[in-house]
C-alpha positions as CSV (number, residue, x, y, z in Angstrom):
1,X,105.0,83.1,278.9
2,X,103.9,82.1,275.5
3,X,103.9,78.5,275.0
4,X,107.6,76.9,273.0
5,X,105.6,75.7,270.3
6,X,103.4,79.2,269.6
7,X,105.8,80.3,267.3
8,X,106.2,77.7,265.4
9,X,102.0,77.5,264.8
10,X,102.0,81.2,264.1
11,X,104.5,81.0,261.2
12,X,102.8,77.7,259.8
13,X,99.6,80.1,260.1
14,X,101.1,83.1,258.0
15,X,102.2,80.2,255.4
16,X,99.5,78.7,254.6
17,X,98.1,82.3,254.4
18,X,100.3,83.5,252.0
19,X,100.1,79.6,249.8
20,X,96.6,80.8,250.2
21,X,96.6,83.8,248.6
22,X,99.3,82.1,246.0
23,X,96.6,80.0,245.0
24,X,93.6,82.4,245.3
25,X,95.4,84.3,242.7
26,X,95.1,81.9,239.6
27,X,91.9,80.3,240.7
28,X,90.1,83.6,240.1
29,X,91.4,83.8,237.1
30,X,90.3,80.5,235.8
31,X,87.4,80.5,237.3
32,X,86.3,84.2,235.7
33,X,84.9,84.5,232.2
34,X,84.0,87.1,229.7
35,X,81.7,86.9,227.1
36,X,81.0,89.3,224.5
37,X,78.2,90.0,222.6
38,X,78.9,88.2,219.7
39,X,79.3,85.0,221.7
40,X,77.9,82.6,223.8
41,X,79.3,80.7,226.4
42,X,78.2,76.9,226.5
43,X,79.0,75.6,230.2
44,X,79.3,71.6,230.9
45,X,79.3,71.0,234.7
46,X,81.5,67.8,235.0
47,X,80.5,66.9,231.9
48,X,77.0,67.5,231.6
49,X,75.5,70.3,229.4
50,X,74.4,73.2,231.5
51,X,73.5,75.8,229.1
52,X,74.0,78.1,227.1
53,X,75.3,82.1,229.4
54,X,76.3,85.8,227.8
55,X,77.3,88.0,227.1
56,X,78.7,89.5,230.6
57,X,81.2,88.3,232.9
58,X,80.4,84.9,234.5
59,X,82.4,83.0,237.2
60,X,83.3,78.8,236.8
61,X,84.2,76.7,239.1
62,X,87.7,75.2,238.3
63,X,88.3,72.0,237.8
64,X,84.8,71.4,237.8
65,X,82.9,73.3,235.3
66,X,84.0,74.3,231.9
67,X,83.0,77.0,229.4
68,X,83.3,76.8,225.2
69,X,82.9,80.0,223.4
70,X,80.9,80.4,220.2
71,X,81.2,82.8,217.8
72,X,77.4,84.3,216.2
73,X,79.0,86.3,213.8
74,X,78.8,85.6,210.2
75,X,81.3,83.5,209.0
76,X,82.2,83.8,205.3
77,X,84.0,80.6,203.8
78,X,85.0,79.6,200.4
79,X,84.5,76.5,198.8
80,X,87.5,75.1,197.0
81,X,87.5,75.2,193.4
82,X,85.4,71.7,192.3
83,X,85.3,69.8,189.4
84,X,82.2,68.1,187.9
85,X,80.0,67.3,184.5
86,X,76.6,68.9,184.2
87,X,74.0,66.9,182.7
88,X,74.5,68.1,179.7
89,X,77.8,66.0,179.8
90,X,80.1,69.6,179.8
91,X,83.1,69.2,182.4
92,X,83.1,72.3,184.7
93,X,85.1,74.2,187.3
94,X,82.9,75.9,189.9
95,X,83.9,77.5,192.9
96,X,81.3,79.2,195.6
97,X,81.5,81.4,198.8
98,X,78.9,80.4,201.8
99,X,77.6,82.8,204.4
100,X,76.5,81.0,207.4
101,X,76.3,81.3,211.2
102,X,75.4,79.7,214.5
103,X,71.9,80.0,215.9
104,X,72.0,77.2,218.4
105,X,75.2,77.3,220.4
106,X,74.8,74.3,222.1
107,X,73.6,72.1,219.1
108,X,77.4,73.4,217.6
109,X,79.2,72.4,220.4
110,X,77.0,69.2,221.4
111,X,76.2,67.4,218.2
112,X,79.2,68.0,216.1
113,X,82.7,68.2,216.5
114,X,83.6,70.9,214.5
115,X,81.1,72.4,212.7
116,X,83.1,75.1,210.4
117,X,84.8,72.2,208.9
118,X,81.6,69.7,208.6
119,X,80.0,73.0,207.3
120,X,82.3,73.3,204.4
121,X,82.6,69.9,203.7
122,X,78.9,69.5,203.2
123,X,79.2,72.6,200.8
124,X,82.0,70.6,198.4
125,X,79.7,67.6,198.2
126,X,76.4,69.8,197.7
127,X,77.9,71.6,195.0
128,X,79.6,68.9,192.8
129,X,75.7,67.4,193.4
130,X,74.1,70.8,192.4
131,X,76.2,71.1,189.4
132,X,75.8,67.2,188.4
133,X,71.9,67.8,188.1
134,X,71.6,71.1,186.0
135,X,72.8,71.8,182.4
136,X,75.8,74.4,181.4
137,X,72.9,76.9,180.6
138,X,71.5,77.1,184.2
139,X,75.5,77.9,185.6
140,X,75.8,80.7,183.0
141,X,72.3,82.3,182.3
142,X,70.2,81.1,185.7
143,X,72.8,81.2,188.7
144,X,70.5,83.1,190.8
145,X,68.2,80.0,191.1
146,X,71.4,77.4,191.6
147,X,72.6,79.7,194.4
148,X,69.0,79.1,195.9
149,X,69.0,75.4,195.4
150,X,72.4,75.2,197.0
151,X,71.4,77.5,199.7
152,X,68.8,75.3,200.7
153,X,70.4,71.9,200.3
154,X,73.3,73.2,202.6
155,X,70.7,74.5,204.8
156,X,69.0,71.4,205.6
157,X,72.2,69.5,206.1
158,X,73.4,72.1,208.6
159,X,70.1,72.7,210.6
160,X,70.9,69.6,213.0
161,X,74.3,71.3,214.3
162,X,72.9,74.5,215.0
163,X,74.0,76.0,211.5
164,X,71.6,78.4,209.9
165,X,73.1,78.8,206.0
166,X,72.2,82.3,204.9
167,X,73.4,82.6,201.1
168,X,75.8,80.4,198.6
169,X,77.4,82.7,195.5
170,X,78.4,80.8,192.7
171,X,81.7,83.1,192.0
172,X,83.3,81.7,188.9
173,X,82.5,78.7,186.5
174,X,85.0,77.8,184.1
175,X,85.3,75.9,181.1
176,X,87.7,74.3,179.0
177,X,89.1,76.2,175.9
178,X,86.8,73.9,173.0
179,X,83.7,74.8,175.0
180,X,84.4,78.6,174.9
181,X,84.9,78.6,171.1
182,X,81.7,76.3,170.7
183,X,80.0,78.4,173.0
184,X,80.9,81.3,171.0
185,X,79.7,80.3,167.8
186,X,76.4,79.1,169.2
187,X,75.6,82.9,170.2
188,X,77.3,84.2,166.7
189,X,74.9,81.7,165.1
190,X,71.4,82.6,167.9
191,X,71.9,86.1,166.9
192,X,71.8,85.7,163.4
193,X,68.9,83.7,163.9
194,X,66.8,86.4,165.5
195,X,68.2,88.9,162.9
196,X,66.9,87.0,160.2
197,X,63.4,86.5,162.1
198,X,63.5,90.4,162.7
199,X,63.8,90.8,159.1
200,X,61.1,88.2,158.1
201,X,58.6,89.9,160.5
202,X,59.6,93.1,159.1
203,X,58.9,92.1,155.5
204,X,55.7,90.6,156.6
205,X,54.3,93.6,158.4
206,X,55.0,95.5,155.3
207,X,53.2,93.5,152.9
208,X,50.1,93.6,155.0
209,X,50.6,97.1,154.9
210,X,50.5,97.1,151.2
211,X,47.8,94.6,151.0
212,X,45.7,96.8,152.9
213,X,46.7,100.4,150.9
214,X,45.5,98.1,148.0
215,X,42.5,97.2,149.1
216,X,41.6,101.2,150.5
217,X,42.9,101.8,146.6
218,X,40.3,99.5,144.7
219,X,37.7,100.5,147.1
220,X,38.4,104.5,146.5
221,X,39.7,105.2,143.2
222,X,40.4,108.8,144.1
223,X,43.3,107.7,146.2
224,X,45.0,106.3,143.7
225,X,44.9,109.8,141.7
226,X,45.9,111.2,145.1
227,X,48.9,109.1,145.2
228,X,49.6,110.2,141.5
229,X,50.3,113.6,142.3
230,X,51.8,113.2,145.4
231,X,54.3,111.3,143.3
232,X,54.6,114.3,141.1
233,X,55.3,116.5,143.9
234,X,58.2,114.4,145.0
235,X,59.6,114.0,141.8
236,X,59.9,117.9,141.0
237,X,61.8,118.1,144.2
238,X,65.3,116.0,142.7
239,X,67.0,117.0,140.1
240,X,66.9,114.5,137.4
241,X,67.0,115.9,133.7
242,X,64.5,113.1,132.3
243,X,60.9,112.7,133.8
244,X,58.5,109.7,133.0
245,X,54.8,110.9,133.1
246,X,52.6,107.5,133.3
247,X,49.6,108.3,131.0
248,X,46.6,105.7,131.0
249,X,45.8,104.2,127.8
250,X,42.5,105.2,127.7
251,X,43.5,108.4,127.5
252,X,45.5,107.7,124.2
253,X,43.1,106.0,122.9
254,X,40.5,109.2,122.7
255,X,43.2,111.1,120.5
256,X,44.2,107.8,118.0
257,X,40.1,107.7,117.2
258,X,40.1,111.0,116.4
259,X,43.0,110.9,114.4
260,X,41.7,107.9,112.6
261,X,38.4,109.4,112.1
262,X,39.8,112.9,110.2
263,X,42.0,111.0,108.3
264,X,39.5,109.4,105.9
265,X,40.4,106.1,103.7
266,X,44.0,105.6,103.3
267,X,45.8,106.4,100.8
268,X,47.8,103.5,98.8
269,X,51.1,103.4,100.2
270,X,54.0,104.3,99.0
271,X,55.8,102.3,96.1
272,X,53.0,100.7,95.2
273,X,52.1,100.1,91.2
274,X,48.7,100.9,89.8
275,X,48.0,98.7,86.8
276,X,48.7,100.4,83.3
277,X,46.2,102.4,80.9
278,X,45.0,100.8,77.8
279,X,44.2,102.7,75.0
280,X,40.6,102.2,73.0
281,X,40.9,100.2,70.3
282,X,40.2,102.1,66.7
């Protein structure tokens, strides 16, 4: 015969066996993790930093050990719209997007509390600085090298926490109304500028064009007879009823000493009285 107590013993058994597998159940699933690829699981063991594990599937011990996630990816964040005066005393609203991501799990979790938020807040203050130190021509015409500047600046302020700053796009700056209109009138006033120094240059180039044909002229007289006729030819192409024939005056003069030298004495002019006869006296 079994003992009075057995059966008692044997159901306390299957109890605790079946609290057993109660239990089993949600321990394994707190103490199993998964990690993907993108992340990395930082593990403290009663506090104390462990390291870094992933991706794959990892098991913790409950209660005792305890795994935070970090994300690798790229994060994209904007920076809120800031306000600030350049040194060229011209109030501005800039706003910026900042590409960064984690390359140091544990300095993210360890060393900072929340590093997305720190991240962007160092971004605000970097800007409004950024912006303080360059003029209103460097945010319109140069924002390629104040998107490096603020790429670095945030860089270094993030490199303790784990933080590696990949790019910083200034997206929009904006002024006040007054500004655009001045602005706006200084390019009107630029580009008549460089018209006018187009012109000058233009002017200038063509008078020592001339000054040179001049020179080519007085040292080779037959160009300038060349020239004559070429003139010629271009005029008998138009239409015009009257023609102007340029004649040297040396030329004329051949035909007026000719003329001067058939001619003889002059005659008295015309009108003129010749003093009356007298007649012999007896």
């Amino acid at each position: 015969m079994e003992p009075q107590g057995q059966p008692v013993a044997n159901w306390l058994a299957r109890l605790l066996t079946y609290v057993g597998y109660i239990l089993a159940i949600p321990l394994f699933w707190l103490a199993i993790r998964i990690v993907q690829e993108y992340e990395r699981g930082v593990i403290f063991r009663l506090g104390r930093l462990v390291g870094a594990r992933g991706p794959g599937l990892f098991f913790i011990i409950p209660f005792v050990e305890r795994m935070i996630k970090v994300d690798l990816r790229i994060v994209t964040m904007d920076v809120p719209r800031q306000e600030a005066i350049t040194r060229d005393n011209v109030t501005v609203r800039v706003d910026a997007v900042v590409y960064f991501r984690v390359v140091n799990p544990e300095d993210a979790v360890v060393k900072v509390a929340d590093y997305i938020r720190a991240t962007a807040l160092i971004a605000q203050t970097t800007l409004r600085n950024v912006i303080g130190q360059s003029d209103l021509d460097d945010l319109l015409s140069r924002r390629e090298q104040v998107n490096q500047r603020l790429q670095q600046m945030i860089d270094e302020a993030t490199e303790p926490w784990g933080v590696k700053v990949t790019a910083v796009e200034v997206r929009d700056v904006n002024l006040a109304p007054e500004m655009i209109r001045a602005i706006a009138r200084q390019a009107e006033a630029e580009r008549e500028r460089r018209a006018k120094v187009i012109n000058a240059e233009g002017e200038f180039q063509a008078a020592q064009r001339l000054s040179e044909a001049a020179i080519v002229m007085a040292q080779n007289p037959i160009s300038v007879q060349l020239r004559f006729l070429q003139t010629l030819s271009e005029i008998s192409t138009e239409r015009n009823s009257t023609v102007v024939f340029p004649i040297p005056i040396d030329l004329l003069s051949i035909f007026y000493d000719r003329a001067r030298a058939m001619a003889g004495p002059q005659a008295p002019a015309a009108g003129s009285q010749s003093p009356p006869a007298t007649a012999p006296d007896g």
